[in-house]
N, C-alpha and C positions, 0 to 999 in steps of 0.2 A: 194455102195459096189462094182457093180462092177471095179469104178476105184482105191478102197484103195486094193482088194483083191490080185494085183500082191506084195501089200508090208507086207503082211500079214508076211511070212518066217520073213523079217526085222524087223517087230514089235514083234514077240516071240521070237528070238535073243535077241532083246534089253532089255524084259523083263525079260529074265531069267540071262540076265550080269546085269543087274539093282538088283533086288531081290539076286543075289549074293553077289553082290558085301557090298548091305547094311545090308545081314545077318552077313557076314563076318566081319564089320566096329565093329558093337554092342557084336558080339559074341567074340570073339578077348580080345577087355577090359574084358569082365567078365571072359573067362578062364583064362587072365594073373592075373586077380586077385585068382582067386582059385590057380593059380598054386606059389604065394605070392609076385607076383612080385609088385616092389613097386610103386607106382603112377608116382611119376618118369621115371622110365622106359619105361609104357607103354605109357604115351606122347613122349619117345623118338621114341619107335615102330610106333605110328600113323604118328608124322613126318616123318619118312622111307618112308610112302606111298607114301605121299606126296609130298617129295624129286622126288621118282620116275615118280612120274604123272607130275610134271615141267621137268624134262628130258626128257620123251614122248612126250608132247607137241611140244618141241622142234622139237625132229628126226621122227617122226610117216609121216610126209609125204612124207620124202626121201623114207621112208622103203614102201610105197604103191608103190610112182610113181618107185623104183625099179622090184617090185616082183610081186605088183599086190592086188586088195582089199581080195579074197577067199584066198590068200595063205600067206597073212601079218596075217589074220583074226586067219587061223588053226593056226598057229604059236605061236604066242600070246596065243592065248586059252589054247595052251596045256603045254604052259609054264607057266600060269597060276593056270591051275591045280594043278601043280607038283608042283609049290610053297605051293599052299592051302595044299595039303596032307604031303609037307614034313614036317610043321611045327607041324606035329602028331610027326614026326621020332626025331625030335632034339627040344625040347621044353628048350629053352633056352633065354634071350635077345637077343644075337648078332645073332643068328638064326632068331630069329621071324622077327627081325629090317633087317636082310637082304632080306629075305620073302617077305615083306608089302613092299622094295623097289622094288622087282622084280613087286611086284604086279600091283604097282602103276605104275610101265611105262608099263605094260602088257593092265593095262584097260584104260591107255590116249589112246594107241593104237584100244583096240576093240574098242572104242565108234566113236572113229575116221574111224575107217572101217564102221561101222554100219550108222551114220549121213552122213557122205561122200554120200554112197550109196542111202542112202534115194532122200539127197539132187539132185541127178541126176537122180533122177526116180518121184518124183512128179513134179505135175502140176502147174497150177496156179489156175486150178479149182478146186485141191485136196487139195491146200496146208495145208488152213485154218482146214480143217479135218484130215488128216497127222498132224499136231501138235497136236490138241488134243487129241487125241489116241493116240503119245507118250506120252504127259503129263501125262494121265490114267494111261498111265503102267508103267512108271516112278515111278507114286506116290501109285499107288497100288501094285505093287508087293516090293516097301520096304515097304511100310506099311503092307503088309501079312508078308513077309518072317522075319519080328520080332517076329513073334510068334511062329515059329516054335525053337524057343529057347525055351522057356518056354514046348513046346508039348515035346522037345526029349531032351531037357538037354544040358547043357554044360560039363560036367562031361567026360563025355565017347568021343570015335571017329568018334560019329555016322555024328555032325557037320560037322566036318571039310570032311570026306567021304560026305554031301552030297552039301559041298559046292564047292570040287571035281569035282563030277558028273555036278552037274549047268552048270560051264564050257565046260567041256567036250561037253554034251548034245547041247549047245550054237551050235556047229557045223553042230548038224542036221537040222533047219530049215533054216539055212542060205547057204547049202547047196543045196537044194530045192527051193533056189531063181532063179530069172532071170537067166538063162544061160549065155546069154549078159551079163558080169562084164564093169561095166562103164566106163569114162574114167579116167585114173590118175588124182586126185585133182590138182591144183596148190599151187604151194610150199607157204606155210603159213612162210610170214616173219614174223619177229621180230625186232624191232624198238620202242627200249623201251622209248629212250626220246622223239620222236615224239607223244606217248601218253599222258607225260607230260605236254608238252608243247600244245597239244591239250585242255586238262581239267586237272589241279592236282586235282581238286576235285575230282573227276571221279579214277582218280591213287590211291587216298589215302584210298578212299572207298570203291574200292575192294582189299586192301590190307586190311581194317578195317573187312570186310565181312570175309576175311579168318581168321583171328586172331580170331574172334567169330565166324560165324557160324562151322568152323570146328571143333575151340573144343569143341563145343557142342556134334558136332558129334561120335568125337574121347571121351572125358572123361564124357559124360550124363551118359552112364551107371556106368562110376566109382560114379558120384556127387548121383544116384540115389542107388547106393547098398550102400555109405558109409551114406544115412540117413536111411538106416532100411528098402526097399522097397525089395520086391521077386522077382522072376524075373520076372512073369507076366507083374507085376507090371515095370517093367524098360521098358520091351517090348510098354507097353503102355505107358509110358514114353517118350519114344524117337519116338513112332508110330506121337504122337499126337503134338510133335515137327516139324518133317519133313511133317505130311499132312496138319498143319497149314497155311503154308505157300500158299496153292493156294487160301486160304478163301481173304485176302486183296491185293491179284497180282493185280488183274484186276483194282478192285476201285480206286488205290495208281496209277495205270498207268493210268489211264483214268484222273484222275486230271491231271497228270502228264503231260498231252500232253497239258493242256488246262492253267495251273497257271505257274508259275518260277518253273525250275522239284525240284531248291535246296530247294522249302520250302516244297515241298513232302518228299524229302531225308529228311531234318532235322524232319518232323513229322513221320516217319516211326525210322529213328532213337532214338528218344525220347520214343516210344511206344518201343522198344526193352529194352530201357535204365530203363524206370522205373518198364516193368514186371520181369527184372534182378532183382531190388529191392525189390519187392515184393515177389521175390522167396528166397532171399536171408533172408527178416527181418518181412518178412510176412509166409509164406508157412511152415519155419519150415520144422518138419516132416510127415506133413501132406498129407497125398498121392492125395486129392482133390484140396485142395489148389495150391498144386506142377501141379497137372493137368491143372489147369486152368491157373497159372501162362507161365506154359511152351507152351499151346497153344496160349496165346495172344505174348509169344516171338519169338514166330514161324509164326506166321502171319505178324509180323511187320518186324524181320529179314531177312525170307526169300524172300524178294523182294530185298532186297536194290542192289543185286548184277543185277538184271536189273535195276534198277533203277539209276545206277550210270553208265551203259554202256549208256541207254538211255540217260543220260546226255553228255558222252564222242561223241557220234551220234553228239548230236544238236552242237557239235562246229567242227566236225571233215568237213573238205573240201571233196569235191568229189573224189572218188579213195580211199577215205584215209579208210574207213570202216571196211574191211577187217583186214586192220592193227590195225585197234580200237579193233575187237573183240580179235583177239591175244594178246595182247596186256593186256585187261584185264583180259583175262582168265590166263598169265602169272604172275600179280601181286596177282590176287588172290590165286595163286598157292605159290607165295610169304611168304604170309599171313599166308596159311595153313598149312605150316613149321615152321614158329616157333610160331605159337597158340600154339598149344597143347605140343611143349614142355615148355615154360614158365609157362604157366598154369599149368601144371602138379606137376611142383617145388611149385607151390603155396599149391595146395590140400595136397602135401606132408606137408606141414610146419604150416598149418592152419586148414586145414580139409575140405570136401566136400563143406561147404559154399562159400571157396574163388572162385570156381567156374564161380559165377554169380556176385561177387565182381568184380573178372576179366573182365567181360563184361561190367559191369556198369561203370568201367574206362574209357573202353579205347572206349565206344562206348558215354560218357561223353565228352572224346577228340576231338572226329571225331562232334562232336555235335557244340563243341568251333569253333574247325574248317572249317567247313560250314559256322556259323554265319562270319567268320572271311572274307573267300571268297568272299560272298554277297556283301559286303562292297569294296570289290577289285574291280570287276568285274560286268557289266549288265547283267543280264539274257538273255537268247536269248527270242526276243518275240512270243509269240505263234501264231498269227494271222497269219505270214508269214513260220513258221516252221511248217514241215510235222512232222504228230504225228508218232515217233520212237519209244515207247516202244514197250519192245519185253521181252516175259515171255520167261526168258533163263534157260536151264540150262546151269551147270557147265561142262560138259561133254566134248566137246571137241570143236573146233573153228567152226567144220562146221554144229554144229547147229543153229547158228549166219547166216552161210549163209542160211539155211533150213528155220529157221525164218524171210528172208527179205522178204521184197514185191516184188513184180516182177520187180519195179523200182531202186532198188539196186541191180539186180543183178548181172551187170555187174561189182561193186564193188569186 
């Protein structure tokens, strides 16, 4: 404790942008639908986000090494805020859709303050500990902050006022951090065909990731209020989706380092593809059914976006790392733009089931395609490959670097 307690301010920052940010995701669809807007739409709004978080990615580390991690951070935050509460003031599409844009390059930015900084204040002896403690608070506080929908309602302003606050609030503990602000990151390139041409596996997979795991994100609670579900009921819905995923990280990566990673991607792929099926020609309106369904496709889904960097790792040359992780956090950023609007045209024209129709496609695709790669190309062998999985999140590039071993980090 006492070497994680200087990053403590850093870890309740993160949880309270985290816990915001995934109250805000879930809460968002259900008011647009109270307020009648149409499925459509609100997959336009979530790609907005997500629009913005790919343009963050981008400029977030001009704007540090200019200004500085404390005053990129306030900035952000407050701009952030003021997005959250205006869309009290102007409840409309092209409001909300400009909002979720601001929004999205608002928290490519904090996350990017927030892991930046971590990343130059742990150890080698804390590292392994420092990650899991963000993973915790990562996966705990969206897992809590979904139920504070269902405790105060969507209805009223009380949400979006305390999704407000979050932000706001975000500035006090990290304020109270190290005095010492670290040093300016280094500029995170972008070099999209060199990840290509490193793995298209690896390219297509996290572009596959974003098409699916984000509309899930974005339209779960539309697919779960348009079969009849409360909202409790959606809260645990989507809880049991996003905490799913750390149940098979490990086991799925641990093979992974030790077999071809593509016959782990195609089995983790396959497990998302048929609990799709099962949600879709199985589950019904059944809220247990739907339960179970959606936790075995949250277990098998939410790896694959490590599991396909880990892949992009075992071919990428030395120096090139770096570039790998940008790289895929850009395409999956790719992904997460037009998922949920496509999808969203769908639920309009079909109804809630197309949903997981949708996923069953085009994660059927990515399944064709894997098989199809195999056959192109040798696996790399594991005997001589250092094991590179890395339980990523989606957040920003320099949790990639946060997560390397001490022997990449010159990368």
């Amino acid at each position: 404790m006492n070497d994680i307690r200087p990053l403590i301010p850093l870890l309740i920052t993160a949880g309270i942008l985290i816990g915001g940010n995934g109250l805000q995701g879930t809460f968002i669809s259900l008011r647009a639908l109270q307020e009648g807007f149409s499925t459509s739409t609100i997959g336009v709004i979530g790609t907005g986000y997500n629009i913005g978080f790919a343009i963050g990615c981008i400029y977030v580390t001009r704007i540090i090494r200019s200004i500085g991690h404390i005053r990129t951070f306030s900035a952000l935050a407050a701009i952030a805020s003021a997005a959250s509460i205006s869309m009290l003031l102007a409840i409309n599409p092209a409001s909300w859709f400009a909002m979720r844009l601001l929004q999205g390059l608002c928290f490519a930015g904090l996350f990017a303050v927030v892991e930046s900084w971590l990343n130059a204040r742990v150890t080698n002896a804390t590292r392994a500990r420092t990650l899991s403690v963000y993973r915790f608070v990562d996966l705990g506080s969206v897992t809590l902050a979904q139920y504070l929908i269902p405790a105060v309602g969507i209805s009223g302003f009380e949400l979006f006022a305390i999704v407000s606050m979050a932000l706001t609030l975000s500035l006090v503990p990290i304020s109270f951090a190290d005095r010492s602000s670290p040093e300016p990151p280094e500029a995170v390139r972008f070099d999209l065909k060199l990840l290509w041409k490193v793995s298209p596996l690896a390219t297509v997979g996290c572009v596959v990731v974003g098409l699916t795991n984000s509309t899930f994100r974005s339209l779960g609670p539309v697919y779960a209020d348009g079969i009849g579900f409360s909202v409790t009921s959606i809260a645990t819905f989507m809880s049991l989706g996003i905490f799913a995923g750390v149940v098979l990280q490990y086991p799925l990566g641990h093979y992974s380092d030790k077999l071809d990673r593509r016959r782990i991607i195609l089995v983790a792929t396959f497990g998302a593809f048929a609990s799709g099926l099962f949600i879709t020609f199985v589950a019904g309106s059944n809220e247990l059914l739907n339960y179970v369904g959606i936790f075995i496709f949250g277990a098998f889904a939410m790896p694959l976006y490590s599991l396909c960097s880990a892949h992009a790792n075992d071919h990428a040359a030395p120096g090139q790392h770096a570039l790998v992780s940008a790289g895929t956090l850009f395409f999956w950023s790719a992904g997460a733009v037009v998922g949920p609007l496509f999808a969203s045209f769908m639920l309009d024209h079909f109804g809630p089931q197309a949903l997981f129709i949708y996923t069953t496609v085009v994660l059927g695709v990515f399944m064709v395609y894997t098989l199809l790669r195999m056959t192109v190309r040798e696996g790399v062998p594991a005997t001589p490959r250092r094991p590179r999985f890395r339980n990523l999140l989606r957040t920003s590039t320099f949790f990639s670097k946060l997560a390397a071993p001490p022997s990449e980090k010159q990368d």
